[in-house]
N, C-alpha and C positions, 0 to 999 in steps of 0.2 A: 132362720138360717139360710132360706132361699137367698134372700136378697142381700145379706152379708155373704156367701158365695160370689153372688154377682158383681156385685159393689167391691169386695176383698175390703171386709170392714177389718183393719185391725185391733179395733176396738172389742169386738163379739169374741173375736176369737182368744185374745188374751185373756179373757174372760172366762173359755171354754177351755185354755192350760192350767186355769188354775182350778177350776171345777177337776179337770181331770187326772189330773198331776201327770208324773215324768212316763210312770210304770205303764199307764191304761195309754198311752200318749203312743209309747217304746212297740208296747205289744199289735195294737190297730196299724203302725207304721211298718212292723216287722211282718206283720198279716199283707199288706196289700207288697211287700219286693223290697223294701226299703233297708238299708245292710246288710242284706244278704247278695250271696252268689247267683247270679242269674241262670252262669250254666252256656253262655252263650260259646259258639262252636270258635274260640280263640284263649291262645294261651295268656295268663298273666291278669286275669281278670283278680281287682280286687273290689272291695264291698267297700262302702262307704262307714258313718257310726250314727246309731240311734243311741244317744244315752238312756240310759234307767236308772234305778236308787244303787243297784249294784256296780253300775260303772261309775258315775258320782264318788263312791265312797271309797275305792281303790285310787282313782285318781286325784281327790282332794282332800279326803276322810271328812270331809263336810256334807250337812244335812243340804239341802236343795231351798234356796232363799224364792220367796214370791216372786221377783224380779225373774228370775231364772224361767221359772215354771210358766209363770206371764208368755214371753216370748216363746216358748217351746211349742206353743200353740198358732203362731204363724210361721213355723219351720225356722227360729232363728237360733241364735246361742253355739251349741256343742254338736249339733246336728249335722252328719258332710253327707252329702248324696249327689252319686253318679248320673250323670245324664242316663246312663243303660236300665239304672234301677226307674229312675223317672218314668223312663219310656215302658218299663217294665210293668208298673204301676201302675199306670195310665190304659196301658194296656189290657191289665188284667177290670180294671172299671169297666170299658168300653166292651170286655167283653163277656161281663156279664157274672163277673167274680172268678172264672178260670184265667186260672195262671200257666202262658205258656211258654214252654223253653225259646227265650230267639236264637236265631238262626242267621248267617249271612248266605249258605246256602240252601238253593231249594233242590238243585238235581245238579248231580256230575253227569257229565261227558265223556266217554272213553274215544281213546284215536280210531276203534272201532264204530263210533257212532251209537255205539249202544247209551241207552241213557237207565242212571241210577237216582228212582227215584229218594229225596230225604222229606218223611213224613213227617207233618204235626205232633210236637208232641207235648203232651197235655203233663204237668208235673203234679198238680195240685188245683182244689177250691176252694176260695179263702170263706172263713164260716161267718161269713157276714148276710145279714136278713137280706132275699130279692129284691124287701119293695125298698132297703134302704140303698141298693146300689142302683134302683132306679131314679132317687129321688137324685143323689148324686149326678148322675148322668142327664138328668133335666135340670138341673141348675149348670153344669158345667156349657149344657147348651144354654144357658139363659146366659153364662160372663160374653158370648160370641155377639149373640141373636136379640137378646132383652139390656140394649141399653148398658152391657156391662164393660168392664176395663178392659177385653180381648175382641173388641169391638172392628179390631184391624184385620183380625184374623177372616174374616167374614167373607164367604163364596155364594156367589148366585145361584138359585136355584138346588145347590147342597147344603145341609146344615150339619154346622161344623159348631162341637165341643170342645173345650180348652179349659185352661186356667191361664192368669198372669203371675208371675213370680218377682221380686226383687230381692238379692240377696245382697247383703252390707259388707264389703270389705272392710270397711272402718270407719271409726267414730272418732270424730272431730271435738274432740273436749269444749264445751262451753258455746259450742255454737250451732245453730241451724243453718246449713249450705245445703244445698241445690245439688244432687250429685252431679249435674252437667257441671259445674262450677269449681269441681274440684281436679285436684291433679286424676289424669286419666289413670295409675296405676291405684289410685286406692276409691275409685267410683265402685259403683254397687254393679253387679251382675245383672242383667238381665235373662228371665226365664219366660218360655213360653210351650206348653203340652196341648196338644191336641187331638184331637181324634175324627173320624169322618165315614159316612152320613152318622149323624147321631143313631138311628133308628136301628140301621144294619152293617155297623162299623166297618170300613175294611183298611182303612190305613191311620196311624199312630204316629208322629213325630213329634219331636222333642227337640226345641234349639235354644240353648243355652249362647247367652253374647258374652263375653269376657267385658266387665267394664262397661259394658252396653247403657247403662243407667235404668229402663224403666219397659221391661216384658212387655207391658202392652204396645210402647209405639217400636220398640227394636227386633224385638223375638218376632211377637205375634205377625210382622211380616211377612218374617222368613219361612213359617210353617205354612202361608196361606202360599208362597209361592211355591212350595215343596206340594202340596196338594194339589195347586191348581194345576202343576205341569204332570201329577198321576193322573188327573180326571181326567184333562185333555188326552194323555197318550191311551188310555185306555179306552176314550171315542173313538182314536184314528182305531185301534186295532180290532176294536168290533165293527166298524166300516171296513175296512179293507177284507175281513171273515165273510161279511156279506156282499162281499164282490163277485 
């Protein structure tokens, strides 16, 4: 499983949807943030869909074909998720299987000067075994670090976890194309999550490219530049503290 993490074998894993089916698939995905409310401190949030046997059968009254079940094992099909849950998700691996409410703020400011602080707050732990969200979290650093698809993601001297994503806007009946090769509004998405140090996480990013084609060479940049300018800011301001 290691190295189909690292690799982003589609092969294991369609393998592993149909070992699992839709239900054990729905619930692991519903367990780590995935169609649910995150809760985050703005209005209008909505939640993505995790299908199951029961959403299946309201929307087609049809049992769930191999084909289906196949694909629902590398995130494809019926499946819609918000960049928030993403991050959401990713976040809650990194940290350890706690799930935490995000936030856009950390502290108000009154025209007083007085400052209000907004604390952490903890929702829930998803009931998944320690040593399996550490294996998680070591393979996720093996896609960055070991030779894997998120290979772009990569910062010196920090080690940075991720995965790579592609999602299909559409299927080209009868043919195999190249998503650079197709018209730019129905190319595949590109996905890329990350997280950072591995060991004692502190920051989490999620950049989804519209059309992007392929999470490792499009996404996975944009996260390592969204990181690399928190490490640097957070040098200058522990130098400037020890001035």
């Amino acid at each position: 499983m290691y190295k189909a993490i690292v690799q982003s074998c589609d092969v294991y894993f369609y393998t592993m949807g149909l070992r699992l089916g839709p239900d054990r698939i729905a619930k692991l995905e519903k367990e780590a943030g995935l169609g649910t409310i995150t809760g985050i401190d703005l209005p209008g949030e909505r939640k993505g869909l995790v299908p199951d046997t029961e959403w299946k059968r309201k929307v087609s009254k049809e049992r769930w074909y191999d084909s289906e079940r196949a694909i629902l094992g590398i995130g494809q099909g019926a499946i819609h998720v918000t960049p928030l849950e993403m991050l959401a998700g990713y976040s809650t691996i990194a940290a350890g299987g706690e799930v935490m409410r995000p936030r856009l703020v950390r502290k108000i400011v009154g025209m007083d000067g007085k400052e209000k602080e907004i604390p952490p707050q903890l929702l829930r732990k998803i009931p998944w075994k320690p040593e399996d969200i550490a294996f998680i979290r070591r393979a996720l650093a093996g896609v960055v670090n070991d030779y894997g698809t998120g290979g772009a993601a990569k910062l010196p001297g920090i080690e940075v976890g991720g995965k790579t994503g592609t999602a299909q806007v559409a299927t080209v009946k009868g043919k195999m194309i190249k998503s650079e090769n197709l018209p730019y509004l129905i190319r595949d998405h590109a996905w890329f999550a990350g997280f950072a140090p591995v060991a004692d996480p502190e920051i989490c990013v999620v950049a989804m490219m519209e059309h992007g084609g392929h999470g490792g060479s499009a996404a996975a940049p944009v996260v390592k530049a969204v990181m690399q300018e928190y490490f640097r800011k957070k040098q200058v301001e522990k130098a400037q503290e020890g001035k």
